[in-house]
VOGU-3710 file (C-alpha; in Angstrom, 3 decimals, decimal comma):
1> xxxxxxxxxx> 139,030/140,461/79,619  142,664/140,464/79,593  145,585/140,059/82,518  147,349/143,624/81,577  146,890/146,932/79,305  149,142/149,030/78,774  148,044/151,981/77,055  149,513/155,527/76,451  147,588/158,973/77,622  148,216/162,505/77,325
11> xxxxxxxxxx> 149,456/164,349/80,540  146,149/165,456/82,733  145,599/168,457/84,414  146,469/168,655/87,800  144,285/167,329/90,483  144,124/170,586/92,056  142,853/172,236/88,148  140,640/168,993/88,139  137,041/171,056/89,725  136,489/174,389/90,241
21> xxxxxxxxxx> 133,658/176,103/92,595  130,902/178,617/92,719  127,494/179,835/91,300  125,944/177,905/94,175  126,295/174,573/92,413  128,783/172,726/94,332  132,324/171,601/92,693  132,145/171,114/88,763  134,578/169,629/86,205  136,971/172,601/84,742
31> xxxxxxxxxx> 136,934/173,070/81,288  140,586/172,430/80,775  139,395/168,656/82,521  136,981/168,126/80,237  139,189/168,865/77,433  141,809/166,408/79,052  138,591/163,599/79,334  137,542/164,258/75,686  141,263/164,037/73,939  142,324/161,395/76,323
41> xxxxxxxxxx> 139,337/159,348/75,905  140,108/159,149/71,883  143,712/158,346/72,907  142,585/155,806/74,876  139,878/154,308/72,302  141,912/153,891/69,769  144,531/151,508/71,273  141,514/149,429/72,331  142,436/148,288/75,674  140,685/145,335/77,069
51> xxxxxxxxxx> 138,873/145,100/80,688  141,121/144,112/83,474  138,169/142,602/86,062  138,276/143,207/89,508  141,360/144,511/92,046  144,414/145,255/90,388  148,043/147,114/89,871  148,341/150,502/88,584  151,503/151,598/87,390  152,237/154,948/85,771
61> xxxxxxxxxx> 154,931/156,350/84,341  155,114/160,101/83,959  157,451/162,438/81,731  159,380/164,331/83,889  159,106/167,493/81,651  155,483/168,178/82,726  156,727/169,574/85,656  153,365/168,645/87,572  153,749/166,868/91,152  153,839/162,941/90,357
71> xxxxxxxxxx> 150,905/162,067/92,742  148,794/164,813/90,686  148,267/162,695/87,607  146,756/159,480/89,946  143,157/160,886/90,048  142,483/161,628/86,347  143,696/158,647/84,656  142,278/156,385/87,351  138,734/157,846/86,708  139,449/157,859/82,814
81> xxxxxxxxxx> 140,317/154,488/83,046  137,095/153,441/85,128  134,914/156,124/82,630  136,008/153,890/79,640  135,302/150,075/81,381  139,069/149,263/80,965  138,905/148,475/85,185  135,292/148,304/86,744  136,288/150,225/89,520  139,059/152,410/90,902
91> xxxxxxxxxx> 138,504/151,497/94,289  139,652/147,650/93,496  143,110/149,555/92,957  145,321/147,454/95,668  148,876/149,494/94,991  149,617/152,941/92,597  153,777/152,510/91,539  154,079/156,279/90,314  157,743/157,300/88,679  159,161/159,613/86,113
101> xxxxxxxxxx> 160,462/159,049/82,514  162,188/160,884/79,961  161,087/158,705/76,488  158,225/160,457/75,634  155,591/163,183/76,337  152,819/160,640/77,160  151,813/159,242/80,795  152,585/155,274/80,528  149,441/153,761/82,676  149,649/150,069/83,225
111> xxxxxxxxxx> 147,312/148,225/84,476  147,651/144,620/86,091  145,070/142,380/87,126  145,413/139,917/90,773  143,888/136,853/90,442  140,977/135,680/92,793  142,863/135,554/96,503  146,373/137,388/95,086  148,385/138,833/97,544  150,927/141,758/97,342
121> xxxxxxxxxx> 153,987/141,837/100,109  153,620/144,811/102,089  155,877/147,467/101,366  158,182/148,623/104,277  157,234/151,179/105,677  153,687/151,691/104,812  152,300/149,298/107,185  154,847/148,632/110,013  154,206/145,472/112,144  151,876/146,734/114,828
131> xxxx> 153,761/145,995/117,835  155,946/148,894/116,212  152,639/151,098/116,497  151,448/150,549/119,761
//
């Protein structure tokens, strides 16, 4: 178990080429997504990431050249992650920090572990005081 991986993926598909529908079997994985989940599971393999335990910090950086919308690639790499034990789940994410780059043709997905009773600052405006609700 480690504090932090860092490991580099190859652009996925976007989340709306993730399923596809029909023949009376409910949604199904597309074959261009399970392309993207074979290849990027090698990618992933061989840099041997360890296991970040429990809630944690993803951060991903993007290459602007793939042209997709930023909070496409989110989905994919969080389940790819999860598929491959590198976080146990990706419902302990606590905060996604999604931006471009222009150094490489790879998605840059970091992941950072919170210790036991961690807190993040809220982030203005996502969750305004609720007197500023009501």
């Amino acid at each position: 178990m480690v504090d932090s991986v860092t490991v580099l993926l190859p652009v996925p598909p976007s989340v709306n080429a993730l399923y596809r529908h029909g023949g009376g079997k409910g949604p199904y994985k597309s074959d261009v997504y399970r392309a993207w989940i074979d290849g990027a599971g090698w990618r992933l393999q061989a840099q041997r990431p360890g296991r970040v335990p429990g809630p944690y910090v993803l951060l991903l950086a993007v290459p602007r050249a793939s042209r997709m919308d930023l909070d496409n690639s989110v989905k994919a790499i969080s389940d790819l992650l999860q598929r491959h034990g590198v976080i146990e789940n990706d419902r302990n994410a606590v905060r996604a920090l999604l931006e471009w780059h222009t150094e490489h043709d790879e998605v840059t997905a970091t992941v950072r572990g919170l210790s036991d009773g961690a807190a993040l600052e809220p982030i203005a405006p996502v969750r305004p005081p609720l007197e500023a609700v009501a």
